[in-house]
C-alpha positions in Angstrom: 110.4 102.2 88.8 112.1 101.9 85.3 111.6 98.5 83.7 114.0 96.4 83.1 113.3 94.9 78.8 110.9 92.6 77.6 110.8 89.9 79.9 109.6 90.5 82.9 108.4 88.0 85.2 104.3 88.1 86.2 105.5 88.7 89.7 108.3 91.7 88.6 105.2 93.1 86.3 103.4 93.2 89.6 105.4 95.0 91.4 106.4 97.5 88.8 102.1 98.1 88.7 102.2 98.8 92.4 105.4 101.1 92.3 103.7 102.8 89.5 100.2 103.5 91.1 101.9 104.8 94.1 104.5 106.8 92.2 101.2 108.1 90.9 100.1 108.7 94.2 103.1 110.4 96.0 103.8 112.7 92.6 100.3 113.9 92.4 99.9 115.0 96.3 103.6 116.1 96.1 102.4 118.7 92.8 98.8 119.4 94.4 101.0 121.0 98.2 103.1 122.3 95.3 100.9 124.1 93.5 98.8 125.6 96.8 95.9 122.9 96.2 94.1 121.3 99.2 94.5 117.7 99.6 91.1 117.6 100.7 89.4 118.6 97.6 91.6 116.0 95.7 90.9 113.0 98.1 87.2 114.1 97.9 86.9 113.8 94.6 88.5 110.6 94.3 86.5 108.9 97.0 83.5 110.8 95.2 83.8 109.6 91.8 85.4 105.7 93.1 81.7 105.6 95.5 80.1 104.9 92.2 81.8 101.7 91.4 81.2 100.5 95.2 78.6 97.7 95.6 76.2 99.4 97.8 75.2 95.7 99.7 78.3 96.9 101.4 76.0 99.2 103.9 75.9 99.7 107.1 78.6 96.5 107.3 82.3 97.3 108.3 83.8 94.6 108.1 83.1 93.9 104.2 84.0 97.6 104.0 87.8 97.0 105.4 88.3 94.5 103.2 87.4 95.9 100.2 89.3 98.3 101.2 92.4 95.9 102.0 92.2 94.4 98.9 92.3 98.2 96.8 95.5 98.7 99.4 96.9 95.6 98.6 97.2 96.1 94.9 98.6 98.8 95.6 101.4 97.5 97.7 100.3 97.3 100.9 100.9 94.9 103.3 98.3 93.6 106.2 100.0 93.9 109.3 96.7 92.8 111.3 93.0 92.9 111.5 90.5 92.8 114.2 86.8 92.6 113.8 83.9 93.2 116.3 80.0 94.4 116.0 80.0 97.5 114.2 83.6 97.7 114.0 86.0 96.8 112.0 90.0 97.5 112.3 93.3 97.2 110.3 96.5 97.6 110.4 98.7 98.4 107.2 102.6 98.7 106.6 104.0 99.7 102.9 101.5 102.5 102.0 103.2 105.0 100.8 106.2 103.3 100.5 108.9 105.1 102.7 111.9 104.0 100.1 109.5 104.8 97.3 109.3 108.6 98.5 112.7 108.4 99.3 113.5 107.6 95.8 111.4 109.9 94.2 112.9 113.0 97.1 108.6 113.1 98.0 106.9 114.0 101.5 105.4 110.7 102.0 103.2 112.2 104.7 100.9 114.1 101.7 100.4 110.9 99.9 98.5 110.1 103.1 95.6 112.0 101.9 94.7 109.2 99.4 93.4 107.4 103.3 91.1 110.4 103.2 88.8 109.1 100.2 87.5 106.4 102.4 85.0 108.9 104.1 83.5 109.7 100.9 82.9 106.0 100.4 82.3 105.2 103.5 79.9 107.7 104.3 78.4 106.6 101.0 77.4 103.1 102.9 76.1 104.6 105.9 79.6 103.9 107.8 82.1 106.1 109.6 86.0 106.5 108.6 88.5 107.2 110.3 92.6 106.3 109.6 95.7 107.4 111.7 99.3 106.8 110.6 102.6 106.6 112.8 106.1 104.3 112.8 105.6 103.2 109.4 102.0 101.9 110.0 98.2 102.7 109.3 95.5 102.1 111.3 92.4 102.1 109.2 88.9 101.8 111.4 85.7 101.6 110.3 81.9 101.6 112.1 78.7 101.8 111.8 76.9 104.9 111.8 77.8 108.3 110.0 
């Protein structure tokens, strides 16, 4: 995560941005299970206060949804692993978020910075669309539909 002097490449620049937004991340949820606070409240808030930026022609459509969302998880390191996309449903697949050698690194549970997938219910719900996000083997599946 330190930098390295003065002349960093765009590309190393880059990826010190991403390793320092989920540093962010893991240290945050790592201090909140810490300090007794619920995850929930934290992820709440964030998908709370982030629903305001969201374009709201977004609604009731899943697919532009999951990739919005793809793109936010994509800056910050995530890679797309796969996607699939039906009527009312859209589905992805994500690898690198958290970063298992990141939490290693920084001696963090990687499973609490998995409450940051939690915000996207806040947003989601926000569009008229459900939310819903599992993790296992180093992946994320992130799903979402129509309806609330």
């Amino acid at each position: 995560m330190a930098g390295k002097g003065s002349e960093e490449s765009v590309e190393e620049l880059l990826d010190l941005a991403r390793a320092n937004a989920q540093a962010l991340i893991i240290a945050t949820t790592g201090y909140l299970a810490q300090a007794g606070i619920p995850l929930e409240g934290w992820s709440g808030y964030l998908g709370t206060v982030f629903a305001n930026s969201w374009d709201d022609s977004m609604a009731n459509d899943p697919r532009a949804f999951l990739e919005a969302v793809l793109t936010n998880y994509k800056a910050l390191g995530a890679e797309v692993v796969s996607t699939a996309f039906e009527d009312g449903r859209a589905e992805a697949v994500i690898s690198g978020f958290p970063s298992a050698a990141l939490c290693d690194e920084l001696d963090a549970d990687c499973s609490l910075a998995e409450a940051y997938n939690d915000l996207g219910a806040v947003v989601a719900e926000w569009l008229g669309l459900t939310w819903w996000w599992g993790a296992s083997g180093g992946r994320t599946t992130l799903v979402a539909t129509t309806g609330t």
